[in-house]
C-alpha positions as CSV (number, residue, x, y, z in Angstrom):
1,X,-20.7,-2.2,17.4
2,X,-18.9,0.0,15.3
3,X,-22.7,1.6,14.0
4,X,-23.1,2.7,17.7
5,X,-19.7,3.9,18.1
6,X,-20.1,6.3,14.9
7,X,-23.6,7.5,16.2
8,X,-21.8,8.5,19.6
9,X,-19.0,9.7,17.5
10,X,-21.5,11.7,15.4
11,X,-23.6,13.1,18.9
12,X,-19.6,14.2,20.1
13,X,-19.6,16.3,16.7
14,X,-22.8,18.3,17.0
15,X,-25.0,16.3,15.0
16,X,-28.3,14.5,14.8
17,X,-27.5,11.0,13.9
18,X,-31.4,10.4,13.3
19,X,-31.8,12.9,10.8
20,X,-33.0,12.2,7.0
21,X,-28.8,13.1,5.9
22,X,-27.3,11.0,8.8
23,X,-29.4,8.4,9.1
24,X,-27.8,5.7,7.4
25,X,-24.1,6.8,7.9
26,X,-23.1,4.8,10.9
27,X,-24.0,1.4,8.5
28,X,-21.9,2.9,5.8
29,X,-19.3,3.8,7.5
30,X,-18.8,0.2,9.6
31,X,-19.0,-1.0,6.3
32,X,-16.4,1.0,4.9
33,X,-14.1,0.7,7.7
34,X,-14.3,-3.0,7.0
35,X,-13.5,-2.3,3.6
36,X,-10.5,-0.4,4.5
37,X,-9.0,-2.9,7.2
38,X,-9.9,-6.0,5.2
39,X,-6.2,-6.2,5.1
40,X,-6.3,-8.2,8.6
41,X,-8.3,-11.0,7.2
42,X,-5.9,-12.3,4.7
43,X,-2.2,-13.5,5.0
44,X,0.3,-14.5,2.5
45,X,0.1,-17.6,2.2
46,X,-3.3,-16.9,0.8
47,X,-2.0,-14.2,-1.2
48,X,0.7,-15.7,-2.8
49,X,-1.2,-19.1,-2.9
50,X,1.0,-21.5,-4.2
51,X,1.8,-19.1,-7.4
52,X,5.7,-19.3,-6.7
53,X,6.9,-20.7,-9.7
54,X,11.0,-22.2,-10.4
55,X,12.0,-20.4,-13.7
56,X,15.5,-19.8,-14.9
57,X,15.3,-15.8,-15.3
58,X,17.4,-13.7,-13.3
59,X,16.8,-10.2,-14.8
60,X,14.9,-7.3,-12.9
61,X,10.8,-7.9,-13.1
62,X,9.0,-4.4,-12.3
63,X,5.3,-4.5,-11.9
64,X,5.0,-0.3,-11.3
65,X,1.7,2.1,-10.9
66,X,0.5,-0.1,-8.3
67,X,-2.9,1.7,-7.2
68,X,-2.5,2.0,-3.5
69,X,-5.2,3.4,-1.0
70,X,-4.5,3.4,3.0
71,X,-5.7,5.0,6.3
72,X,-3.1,6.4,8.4
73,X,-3.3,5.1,11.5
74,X,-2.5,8.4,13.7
75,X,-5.2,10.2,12.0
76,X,-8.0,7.3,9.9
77,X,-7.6,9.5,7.2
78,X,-6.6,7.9,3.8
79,X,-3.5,8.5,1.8
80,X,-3.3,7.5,-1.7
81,X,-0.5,7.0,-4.7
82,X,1.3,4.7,-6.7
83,X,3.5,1.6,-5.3
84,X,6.2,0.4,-7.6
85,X,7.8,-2.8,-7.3
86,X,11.0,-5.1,-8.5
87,X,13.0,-8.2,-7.6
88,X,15.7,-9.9,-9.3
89,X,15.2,-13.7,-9.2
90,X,17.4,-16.0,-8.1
91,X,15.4,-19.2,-8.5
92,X,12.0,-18.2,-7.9
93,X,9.5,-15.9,-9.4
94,X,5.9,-14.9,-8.3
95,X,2.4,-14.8,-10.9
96,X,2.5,-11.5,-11.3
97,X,-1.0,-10.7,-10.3
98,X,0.0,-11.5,-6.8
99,X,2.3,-8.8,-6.6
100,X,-0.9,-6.2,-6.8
101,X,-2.7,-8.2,-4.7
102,X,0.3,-8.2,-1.6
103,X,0.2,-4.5,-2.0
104,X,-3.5,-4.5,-1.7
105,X,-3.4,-6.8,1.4
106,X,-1.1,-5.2,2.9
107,X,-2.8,-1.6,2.3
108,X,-5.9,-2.4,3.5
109,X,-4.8,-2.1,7.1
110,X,-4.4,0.9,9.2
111,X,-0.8,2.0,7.9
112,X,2.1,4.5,7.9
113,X,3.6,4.5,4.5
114,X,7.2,3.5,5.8
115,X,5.5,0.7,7.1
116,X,3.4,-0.1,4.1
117,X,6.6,-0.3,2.1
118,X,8.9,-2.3,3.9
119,X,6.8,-5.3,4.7
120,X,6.0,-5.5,0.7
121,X,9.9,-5.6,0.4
122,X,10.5,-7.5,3.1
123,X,7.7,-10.4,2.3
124,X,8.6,-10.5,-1.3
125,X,12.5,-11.3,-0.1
126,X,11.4,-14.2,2.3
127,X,9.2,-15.5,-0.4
128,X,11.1,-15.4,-3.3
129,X,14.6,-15.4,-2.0
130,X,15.8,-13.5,-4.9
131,X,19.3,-11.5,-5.4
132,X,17.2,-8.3,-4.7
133,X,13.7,-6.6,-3.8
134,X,13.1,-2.7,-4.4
135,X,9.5,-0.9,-3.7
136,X,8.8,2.4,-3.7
137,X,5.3,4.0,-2.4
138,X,4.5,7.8,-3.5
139,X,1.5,9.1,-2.2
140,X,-0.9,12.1,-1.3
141,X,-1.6,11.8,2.9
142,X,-4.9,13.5,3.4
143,X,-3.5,14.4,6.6
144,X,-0.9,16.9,4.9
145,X,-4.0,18.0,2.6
146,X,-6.9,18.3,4.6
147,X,-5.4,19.6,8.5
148,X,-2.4,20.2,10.0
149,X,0.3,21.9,7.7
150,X,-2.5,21.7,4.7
151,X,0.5,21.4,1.8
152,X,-2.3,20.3,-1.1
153,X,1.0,19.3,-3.4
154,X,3.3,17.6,-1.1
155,X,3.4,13.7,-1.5
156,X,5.5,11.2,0.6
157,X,8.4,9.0,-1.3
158,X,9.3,5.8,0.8
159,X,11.6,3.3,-0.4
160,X,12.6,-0.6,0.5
161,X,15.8,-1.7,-1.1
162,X,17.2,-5.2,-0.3
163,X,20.2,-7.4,-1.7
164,X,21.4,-5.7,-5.2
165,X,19.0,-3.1,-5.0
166,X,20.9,-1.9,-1.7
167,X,24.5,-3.2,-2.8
168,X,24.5,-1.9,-6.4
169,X,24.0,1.9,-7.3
170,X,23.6,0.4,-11.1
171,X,20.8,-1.7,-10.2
172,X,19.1,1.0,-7.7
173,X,19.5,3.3,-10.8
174,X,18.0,1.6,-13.6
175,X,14.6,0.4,-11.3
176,X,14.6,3.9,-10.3
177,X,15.1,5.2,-14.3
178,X,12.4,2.5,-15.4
179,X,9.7,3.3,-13.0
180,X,9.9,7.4,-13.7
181,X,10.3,7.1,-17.3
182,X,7.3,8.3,-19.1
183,X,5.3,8.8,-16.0
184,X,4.1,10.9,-13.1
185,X,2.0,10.6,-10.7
186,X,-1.3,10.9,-11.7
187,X,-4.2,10.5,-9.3
């Protein structure tokens, strides 16, 4: 179905969807789209997947330079950065690969990046129920780039802050001084 719809799209444009260049895009294109919206498929449950752990820690854990790659859904154009993450346990705390991997499932939908980045915070707090969740997403929106104001070195800085994160300048401050030390934003 969507092959069909890309052809038609495609024949809207100007273009030959039959010729040598073309011929194969509509395929490669449903298949990327899946790609890109595999996000619907999964759910946290088989995210996380029983990888909640009891552990007596209760200092900040940061995984940070999360590779994150979206469409925005007003335009189906992808924007792309880094998604930085913390919580402070209270009880609980997660495998650390899943933390990637909740970014990724939730990425792989058709987003807006204020979205993106409060339903990692906010999934990580009913999860975990820790003392605090912070995320952060920067990222290039091809949108900006490509049409429309066509800015080629603005990028979009969203933030999620929950419990101490919200409550505590101090703690806001030192996630926000860990994840920019010795870094940028490098794509």
């Amino acid at each position: 179905m969507i092959e069909k719809l890309v052809e038609q799209l495609l024949a809207e444009l100007g273009e030959d969807a039959r010729r040598e260049g073309l011929a194969k895009t509509p395929e490669r294109v449903a298949k990327a789209l899946r790609y890109l919206t595999s996000g619907y498929e999964r759910d946290v449950k088989d995210v996380l997947n029983d990888a909640l752990f009891v552990e007596d820690y209760d200092e900040m854990v940061i995984v940070k330079d999360i590779d994150v790659a979206s469409l925005c859904e007003h335009h189906l154009l992808p924007f792309i950065g880094k998604c930085h993450v913390a919580y402070m346990p209270k009880h609980k705390i997660v495998g650390l690969s899943k933390i990637p991997r909740l970014v990724e499932m939730f990425s792989r939908r058709l987003q807006v990046q204020e979205r993106l980045t409060t339903q990692i915070a906010n999934t990580l707090n009913e999860a975990l129920e820790p003392r605090g969740v912070a995320v952060v997403v920067e990222a290039i929106h091809l949108c900006m780039l490509m049409r429309g104001v066509e800015k080629q070195n603005s990028k979009a800085i969203t933030s999620a802050m929950l419990g101490a994160f919200r409550d505590r300048p101090e703690t806001r401050a030192e996630f926000m001084g860990l994840i920019t030390t010795g870094r940028g934003l490098q794509l």
